[in-house]
C-alpha positions as CSV (number, residue, x, y, z in Angstrom):
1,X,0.0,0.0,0.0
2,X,1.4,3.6,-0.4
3,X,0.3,7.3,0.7
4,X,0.8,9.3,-2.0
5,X,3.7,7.5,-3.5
6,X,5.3,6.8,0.5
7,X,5.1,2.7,0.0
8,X,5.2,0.4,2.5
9,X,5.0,-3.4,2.1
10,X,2.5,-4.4,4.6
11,X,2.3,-7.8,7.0
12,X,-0.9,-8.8,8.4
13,X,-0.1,-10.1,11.8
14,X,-3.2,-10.8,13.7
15,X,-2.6,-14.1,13.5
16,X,0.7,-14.9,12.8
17,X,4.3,-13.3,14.0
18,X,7.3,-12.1,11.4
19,X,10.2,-13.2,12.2
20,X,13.3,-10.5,12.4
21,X,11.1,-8.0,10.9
22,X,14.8,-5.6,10.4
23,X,16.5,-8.3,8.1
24,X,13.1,-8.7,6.4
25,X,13.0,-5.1,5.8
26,X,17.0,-4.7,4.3
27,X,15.7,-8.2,1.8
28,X,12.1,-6.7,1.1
29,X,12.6,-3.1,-0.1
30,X,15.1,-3.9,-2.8
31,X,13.9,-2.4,-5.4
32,X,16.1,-4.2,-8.3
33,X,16.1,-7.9,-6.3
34,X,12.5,-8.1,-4.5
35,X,9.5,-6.7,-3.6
36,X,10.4,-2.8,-3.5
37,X,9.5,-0.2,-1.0
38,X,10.1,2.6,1.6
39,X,10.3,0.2,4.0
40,X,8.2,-3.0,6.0
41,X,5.4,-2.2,8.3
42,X,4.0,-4.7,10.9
43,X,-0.1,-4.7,11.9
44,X,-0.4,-6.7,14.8
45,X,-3.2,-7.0,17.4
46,X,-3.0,-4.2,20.3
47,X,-4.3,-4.3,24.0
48,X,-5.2,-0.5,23.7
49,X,-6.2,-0.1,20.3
50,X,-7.8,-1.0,17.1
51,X,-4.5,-2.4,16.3
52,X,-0.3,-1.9,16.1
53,X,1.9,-0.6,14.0
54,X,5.2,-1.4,13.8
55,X,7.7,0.5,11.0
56,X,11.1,-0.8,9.6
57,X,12.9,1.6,7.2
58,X,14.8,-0.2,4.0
59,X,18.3,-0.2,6.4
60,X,16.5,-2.6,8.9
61,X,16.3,0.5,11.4
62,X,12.7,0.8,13.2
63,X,11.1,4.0,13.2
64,X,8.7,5.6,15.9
65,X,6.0,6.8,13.5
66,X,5.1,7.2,10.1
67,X,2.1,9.9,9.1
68,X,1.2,7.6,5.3
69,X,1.9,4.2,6.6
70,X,-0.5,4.8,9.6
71,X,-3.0,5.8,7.0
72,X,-3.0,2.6,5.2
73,X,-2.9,0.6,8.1
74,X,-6.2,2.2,9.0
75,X,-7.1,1.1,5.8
76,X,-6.1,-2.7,6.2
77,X,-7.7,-2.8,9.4
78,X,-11.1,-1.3,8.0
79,X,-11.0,-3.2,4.6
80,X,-9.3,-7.0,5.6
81,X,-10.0,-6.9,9.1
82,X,-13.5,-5.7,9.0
83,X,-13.3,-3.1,11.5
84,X,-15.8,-1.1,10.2
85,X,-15.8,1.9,12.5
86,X,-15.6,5.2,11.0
87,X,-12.8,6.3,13.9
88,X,-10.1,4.0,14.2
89,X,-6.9,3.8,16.7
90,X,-3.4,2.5,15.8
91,X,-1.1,2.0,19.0
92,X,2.7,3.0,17.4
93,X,6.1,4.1,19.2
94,X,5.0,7.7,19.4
95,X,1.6,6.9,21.0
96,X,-2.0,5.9,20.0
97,X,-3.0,7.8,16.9
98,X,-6.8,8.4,16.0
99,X,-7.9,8.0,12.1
100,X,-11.0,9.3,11.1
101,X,-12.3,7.9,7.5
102,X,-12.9,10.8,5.4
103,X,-13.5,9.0,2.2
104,X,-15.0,5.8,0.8
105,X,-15.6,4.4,-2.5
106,X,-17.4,1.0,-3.0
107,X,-17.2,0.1,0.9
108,X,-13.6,0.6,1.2
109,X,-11.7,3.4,3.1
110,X,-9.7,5.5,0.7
111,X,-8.8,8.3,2.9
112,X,-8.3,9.6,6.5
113,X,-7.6,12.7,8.8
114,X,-4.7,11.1,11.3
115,X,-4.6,13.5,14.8
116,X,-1.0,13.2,15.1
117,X,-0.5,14.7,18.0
118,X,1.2,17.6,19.7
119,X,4.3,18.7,17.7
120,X,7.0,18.6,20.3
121,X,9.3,22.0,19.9
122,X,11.9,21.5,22.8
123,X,15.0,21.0,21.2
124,X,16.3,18.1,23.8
125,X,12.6,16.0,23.3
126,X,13.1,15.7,19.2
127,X,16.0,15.2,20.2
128,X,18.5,17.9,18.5
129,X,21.7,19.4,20.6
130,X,20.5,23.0,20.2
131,X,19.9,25.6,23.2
132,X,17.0,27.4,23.9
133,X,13.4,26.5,23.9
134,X,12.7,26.1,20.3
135,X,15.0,25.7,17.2
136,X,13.1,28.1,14.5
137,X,15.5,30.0,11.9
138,X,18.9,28.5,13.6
139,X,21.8,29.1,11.5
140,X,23.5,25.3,10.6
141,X,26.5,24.6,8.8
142,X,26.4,21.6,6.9
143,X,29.3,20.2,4.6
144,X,30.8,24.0,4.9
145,X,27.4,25.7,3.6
146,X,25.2,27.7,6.0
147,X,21.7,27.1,6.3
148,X,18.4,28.6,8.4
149,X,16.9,25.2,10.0
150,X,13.5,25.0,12.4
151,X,13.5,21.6,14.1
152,X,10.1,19.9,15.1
153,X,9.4,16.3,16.4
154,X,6.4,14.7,15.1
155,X,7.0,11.2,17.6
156,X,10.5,11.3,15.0
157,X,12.8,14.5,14.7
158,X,13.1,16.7,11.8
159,X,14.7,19.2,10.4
160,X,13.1,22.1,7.9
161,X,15.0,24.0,5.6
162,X,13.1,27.0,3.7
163,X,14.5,28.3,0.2
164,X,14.1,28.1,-3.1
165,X,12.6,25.3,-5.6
166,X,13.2,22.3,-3.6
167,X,13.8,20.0,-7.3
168,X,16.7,22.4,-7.7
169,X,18.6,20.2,-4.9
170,X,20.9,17.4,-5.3
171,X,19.0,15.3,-2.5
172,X,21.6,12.6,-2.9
173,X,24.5,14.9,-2.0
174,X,23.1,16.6,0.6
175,X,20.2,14.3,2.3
176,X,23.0,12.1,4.2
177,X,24.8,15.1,5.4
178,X,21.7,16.6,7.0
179,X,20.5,13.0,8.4
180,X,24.1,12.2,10.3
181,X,25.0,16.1,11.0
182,X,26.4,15.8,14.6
183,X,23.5,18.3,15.9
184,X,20.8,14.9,15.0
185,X,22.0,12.2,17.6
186,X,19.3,9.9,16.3
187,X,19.8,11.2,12.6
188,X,17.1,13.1,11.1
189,X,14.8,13.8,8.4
190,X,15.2,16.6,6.5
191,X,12.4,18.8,5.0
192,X,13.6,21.1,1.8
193,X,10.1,23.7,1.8
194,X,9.6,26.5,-0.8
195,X,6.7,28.7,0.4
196,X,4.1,29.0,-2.6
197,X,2.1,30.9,-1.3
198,X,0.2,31.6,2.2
199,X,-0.6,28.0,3.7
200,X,0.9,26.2,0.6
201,X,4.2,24.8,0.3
202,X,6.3,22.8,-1.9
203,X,8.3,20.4,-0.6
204,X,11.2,17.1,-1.2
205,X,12.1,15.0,1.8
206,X,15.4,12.8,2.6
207,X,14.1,10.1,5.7
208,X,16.3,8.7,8.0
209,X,17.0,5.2,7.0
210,X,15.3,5.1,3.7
211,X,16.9,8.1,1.2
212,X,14.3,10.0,-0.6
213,X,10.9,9.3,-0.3
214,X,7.8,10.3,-2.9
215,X,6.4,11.3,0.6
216,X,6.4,11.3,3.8
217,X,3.5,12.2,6.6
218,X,5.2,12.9,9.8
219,X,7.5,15.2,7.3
220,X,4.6,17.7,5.9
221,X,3.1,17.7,9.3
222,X,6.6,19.3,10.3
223,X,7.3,21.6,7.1
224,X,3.5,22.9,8.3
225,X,4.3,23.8,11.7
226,X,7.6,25.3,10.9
227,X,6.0,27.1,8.5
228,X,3.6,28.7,10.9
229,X,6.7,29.5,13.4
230,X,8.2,31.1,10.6
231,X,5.2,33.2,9.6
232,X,4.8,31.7,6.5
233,X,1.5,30.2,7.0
234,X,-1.9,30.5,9.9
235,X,-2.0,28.5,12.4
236,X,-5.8,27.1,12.7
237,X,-6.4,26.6,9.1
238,X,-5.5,23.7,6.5
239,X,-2.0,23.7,5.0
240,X,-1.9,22.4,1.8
241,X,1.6,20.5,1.0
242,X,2.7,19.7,-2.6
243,X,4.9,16.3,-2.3
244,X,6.7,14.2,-4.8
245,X,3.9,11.5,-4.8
246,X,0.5,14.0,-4.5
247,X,-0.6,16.4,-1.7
248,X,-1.5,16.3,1.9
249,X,-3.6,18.9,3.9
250,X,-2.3,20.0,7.4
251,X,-3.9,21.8,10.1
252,X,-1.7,22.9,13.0
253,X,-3.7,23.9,16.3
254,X,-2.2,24.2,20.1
255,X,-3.6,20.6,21.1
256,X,-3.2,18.6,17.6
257,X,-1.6,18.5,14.1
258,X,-4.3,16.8,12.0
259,X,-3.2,15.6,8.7
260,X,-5.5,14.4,5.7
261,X,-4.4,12.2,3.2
262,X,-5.4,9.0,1.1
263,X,-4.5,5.2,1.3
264,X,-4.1,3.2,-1.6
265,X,-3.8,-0.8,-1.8
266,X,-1.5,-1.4,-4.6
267,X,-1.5,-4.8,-4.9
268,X,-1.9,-8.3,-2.6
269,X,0.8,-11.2,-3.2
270,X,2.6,-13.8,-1.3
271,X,6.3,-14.7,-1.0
272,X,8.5,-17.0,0.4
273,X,10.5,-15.8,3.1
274,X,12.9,-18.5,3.7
């Protein structure tokens, strides 16, 4: 399944355990030799939710939280597990998350508004080795070139950087510098935003543990929120952000950052895993 071009290959387990879900990951998300994908996510039964999501980037490395995966999870647990409840709860690393189904077509859930939470500003909670209360507009040198950065946690860190056309960038070059930059002691993601327009933004995102991604939830959720810091956008009203793989609408509020998106089954196949 995939939000928005962010794929995932997905593992009903209800009923049956994976084993070493990290190697699985590294052998799955080949794109040349296998399957193909951003990554491996877990659905597993939960005693405090609808169900749980566990995330494995393609390096094997597990991640807290991820905004389009947790969409399509809602989605598998609606559609194949028949939980037919138009508000839905997915237990992750960064908390329960609620899903609301927005959208259906022919019985199935095809979008959702996720409450992701509180975005978390405290530089030593996302975590990023920066003083004061908030990082917004920091100055960051990275591979000898200086760059404004606002830093945001979204249940994983990242980092925003505002400029021009974000297609402009050599993502491969300067992704992994930004993910492993000493300031990151958990890596980080890394948002490149160019402001459109008020509440609409352009952005390309390098994840932690996958490369470049045609998406990515928790990201936009971030690039939103910065962009209200910054005073690029309104705070209380939907945010619309233009990604690689289609758009996603944010809303950032004091108690919540809600984000809207779809969920898309791509295809259902079996393989062997010995």
């Amino acid at each position: 399944m995939h939000g928005i071009g962010n794929d995932y290959i997905y593992f009903d387990c209800f009923d049956e355990p994976v084993k070493d879900p990290k190697k699985l990951a590294v052998k799955l998300s080949d794109r040349h030799f296998s399957i193909g994908g951003d990554g491996v996510i877990l659905v597993e039964r939960s005693k405090k939710a609808d169900g749980k999501m566990r995330m494995f980037n393609a390096d094997g490395s597990e991640g807290k939280m991820c905004g389009n995966g947790v969409r399509c999870v809602g989605k598998l647990l609606y559609d194949v597990r028949g939980i037919r409840k138009n508000t839905l709860t997915v237990e992750t690393k960064a908390g329960v998350k609620t899903l609301k189904v927005v959208k259906k077509q022919k019985g199935k859930a095809v979008a959702f508004t996720v409450d992701m939470g509180k975005a978390v500003l405290r530089p030593e909670k996302i975590p990023a080795l920066f003083g004061g209360d908030r990082v917004v507009d920091h100055p960051l040198l990275v591979d000898g070139t200086a760059y404004r950065v606002t830093c945001v946690s979204m249940g994983n860190p990242h980092c925003v950087v505002f400029g021009g056309d974000p297609y402009g960038l050599c993502l491969e070059k300067i992704g992994p510098s930004f993910e492993r930059h000493p300031a990151f002691p958990e890596r980080v993601n890394t948002e490149f935003v160019q402001v459109l327009g008020k509440n609409e933004l352009k952005m390309r995102v390098w994840e932690r543990g996958s490369g470049e991604t045609w998406a990515c939830g928790t990201g936009a959720c971030a690039a939103a929120v910065a962009a209200v810091l910054n005073g690029y956008a309104e705070q209380n009203c939907d945010i619309l952000v233009h990604l690689r793989g289609g758009d996603l609408l944010i809303r950032y509020t004091d108690e919540a950052v809600l984000m809207t998106g779809p969920a898309e089954l791509a295809f259902v196949g079996t393989v062997d895993l010995r």
